[in-house]
N, C-alpha and C positions, 0 to 999 in steps of 0.2 A: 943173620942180620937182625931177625926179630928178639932173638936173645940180646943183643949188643945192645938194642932198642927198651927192654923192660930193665936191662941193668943202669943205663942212664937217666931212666924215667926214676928209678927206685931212689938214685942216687939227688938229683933233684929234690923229690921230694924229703927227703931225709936233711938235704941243706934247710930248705924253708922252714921244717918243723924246730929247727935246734936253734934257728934266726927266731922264729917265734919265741922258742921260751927264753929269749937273754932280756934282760933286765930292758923296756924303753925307756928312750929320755925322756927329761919332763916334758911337756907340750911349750909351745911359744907362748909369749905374754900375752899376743894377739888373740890366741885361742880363747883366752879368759872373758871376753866381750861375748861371744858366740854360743857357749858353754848352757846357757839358759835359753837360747831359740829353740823352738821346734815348727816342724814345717806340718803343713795343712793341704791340703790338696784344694786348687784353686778351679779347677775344672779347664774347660768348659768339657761337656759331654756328649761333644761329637766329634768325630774328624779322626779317631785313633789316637794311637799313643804320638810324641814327638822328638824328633833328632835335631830339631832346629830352632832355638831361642834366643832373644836378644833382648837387651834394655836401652834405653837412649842415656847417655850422661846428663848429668843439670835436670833430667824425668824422673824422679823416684817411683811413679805410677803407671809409668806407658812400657808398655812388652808387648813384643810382637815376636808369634811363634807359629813354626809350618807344621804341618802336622801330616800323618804317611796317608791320608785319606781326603782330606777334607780342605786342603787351601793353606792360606794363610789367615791369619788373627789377631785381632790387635786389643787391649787392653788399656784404659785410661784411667781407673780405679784400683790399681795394684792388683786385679787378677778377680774384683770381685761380681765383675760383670766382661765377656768379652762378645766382639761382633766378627763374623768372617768378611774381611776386606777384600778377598780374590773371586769369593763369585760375581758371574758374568765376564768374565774374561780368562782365567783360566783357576785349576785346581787342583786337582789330586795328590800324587806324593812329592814333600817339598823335600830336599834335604839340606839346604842353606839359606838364612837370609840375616841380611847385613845394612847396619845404617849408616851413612856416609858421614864421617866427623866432622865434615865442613859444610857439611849440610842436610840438616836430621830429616829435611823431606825426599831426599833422595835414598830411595830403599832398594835392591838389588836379592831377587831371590831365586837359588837353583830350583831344577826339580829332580825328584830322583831321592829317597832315603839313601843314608850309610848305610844302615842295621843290616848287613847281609846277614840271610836267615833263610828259613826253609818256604817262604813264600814273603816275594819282596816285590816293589812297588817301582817304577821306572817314571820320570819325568818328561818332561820335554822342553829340558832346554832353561834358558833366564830371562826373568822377567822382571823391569823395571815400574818405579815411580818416582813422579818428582812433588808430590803434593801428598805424601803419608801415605796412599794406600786407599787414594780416590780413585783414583784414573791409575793405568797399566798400561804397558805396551811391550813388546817382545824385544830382546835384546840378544838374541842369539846364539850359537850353540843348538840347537834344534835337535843333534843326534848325540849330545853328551848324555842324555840316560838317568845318569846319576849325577850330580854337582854338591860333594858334600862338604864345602867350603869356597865362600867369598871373600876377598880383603879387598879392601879400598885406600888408597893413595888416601891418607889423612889430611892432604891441602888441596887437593884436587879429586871431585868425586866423580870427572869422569874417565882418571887411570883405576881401573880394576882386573885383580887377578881374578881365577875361577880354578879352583880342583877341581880337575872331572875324572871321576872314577872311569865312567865308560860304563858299556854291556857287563853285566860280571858273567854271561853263560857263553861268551863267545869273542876269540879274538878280534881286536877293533881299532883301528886308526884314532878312532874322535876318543881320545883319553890323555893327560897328562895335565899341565900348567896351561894355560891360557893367560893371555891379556890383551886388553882395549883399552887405549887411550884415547877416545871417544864416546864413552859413556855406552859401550856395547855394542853399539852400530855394525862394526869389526873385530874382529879378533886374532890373535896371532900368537900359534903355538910357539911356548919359550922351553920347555921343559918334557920331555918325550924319550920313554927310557925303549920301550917296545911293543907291541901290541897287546899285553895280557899285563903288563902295569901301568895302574891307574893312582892317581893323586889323590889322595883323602881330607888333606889338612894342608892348611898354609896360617902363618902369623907373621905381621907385619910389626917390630918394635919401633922404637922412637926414634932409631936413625934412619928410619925406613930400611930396613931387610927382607926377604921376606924367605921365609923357613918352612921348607916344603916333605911331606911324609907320603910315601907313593906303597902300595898293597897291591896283591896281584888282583885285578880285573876278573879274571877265570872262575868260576865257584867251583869249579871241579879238581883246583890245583890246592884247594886250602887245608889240602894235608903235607904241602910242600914248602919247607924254609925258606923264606922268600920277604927281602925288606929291602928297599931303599929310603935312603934318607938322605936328604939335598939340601943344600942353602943357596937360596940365591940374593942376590946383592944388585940392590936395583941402580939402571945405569954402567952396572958390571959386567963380571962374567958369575959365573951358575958351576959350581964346583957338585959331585955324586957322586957316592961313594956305595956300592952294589953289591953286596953276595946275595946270589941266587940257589942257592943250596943244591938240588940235584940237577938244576941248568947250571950251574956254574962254578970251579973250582979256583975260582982267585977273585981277588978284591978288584975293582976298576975303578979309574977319575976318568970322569967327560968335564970336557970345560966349553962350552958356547955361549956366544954371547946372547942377552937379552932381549 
């Protein structure tokens, strides 16, 4: 089995090196505008590194970013001054926040970094505002852990999904798709594959969809093939499509409704 295993690894690598040396195409015209940026490190220097940032549209200056230590933070200067907007109500590792397109004062942030790594930072749960990032309040979720993606209903800011990765050291109910049509209050599992996959990513397009990427949960399985990737169709049904590699020997569709 370990031979099988360094003949396919060898094999691999052998594809990428020969992709590598083929001729690239030229770049997009697009790229030509960009070509002269270079990037500067904006700070600020505290709170850890960050898995969670955001811009407002119509704001060329205002960013707000969670950081695995220290809160959330907000920036009105394009980055050259920021303030922590979550102390005295709550802090530590964020790993989502999101600004509501119908309403730039309504902000929505997990807690819980993506970055799984060899010492990782666990949340508790979503926390709201509806005035920037004056006032908070909890909006629920409590034992999702990790929340590494929010989307928001772009005509209504209080339909919102929530990835919630879950525990990654131990299997767990509180993982999958979430959503509240209530601005948080509630919430109601829509997307639930099993106890050791958890939801990472979700993207809402212009017809409203929303496009979901689910990881195993377990940190002890992530030597094991293991992906789902789901769309769900708001108002719809929720199609998944699952190989689990040494749990699973065939493809499967779940379809339940919303």
């Amino acid at each position: 089995m370990n031979k099988l295993y360094y003949i396919l690894f060898a094999f691999v690598v052998l594809a990428f090196a020969k992709a590598e040396s083929q001729q690239l195409p030229e770049p997009p015209e697009e790229q030509k505008f960009y070509e002269s940026q270079e990037f500067r490190l904006l700070g600020p220097f505290r709170g850890g590194r960050s898995a969670a940032v955001t811009g407002v549209p119509g704001k060329p200056n205002l960013f707000y970013f969670g950081s695995t230590g220290g809160g959330v933070w907000k920036t009105l200067d394009g980055g050259r001054t920021w303030a922590n907007i979550s102390d005295g109500f709550f802090g530590g590792s964020i790993g989502a926040v999101s600004v509501a397109p119908s309403d730039h004062n309504v902000i929505y942030v997990g807690g819980g970094e993506k970055t799984v790594r060899g010492n990782v930072s666990s949340g508790y749960g979503i926390w709201k505002t509806e005035d920037a990032g004056k006032t908070w309040t909890e909006a629920g979720l409590p034992k999702s852990r990790h929340v590494p993606r929010i989307v928001i209903d772009p005509n209504d800011h209080n339909t919102v999904y929530a990835a919630v990765l879950g525990n990654i050291y131990k299997p767990t109910a509180d993982r999958g798709v979430y959503k509240s049509t209530d601005g948080g209050k509630t919430w109601s599992k829509k997307l639930f594959t099993n106890d050791l996959a958890g939801a990472v990513d979700l993207i809402i397009d212009l017809v409203i969809h929303v496009y979901c990427m689910q990881v195993p949960g377990d940190y002890n399985v992530h030597h094991t093939v293991y992906l789902v990737v789901a769309m769900v169709v708001l108002y719809g049904k929720v199609l998944i499509m699952e190989k689990r590699g040494k749990r699973s020997q065939k493809m499967k569709v779940l379809q339940k409704e919303l």
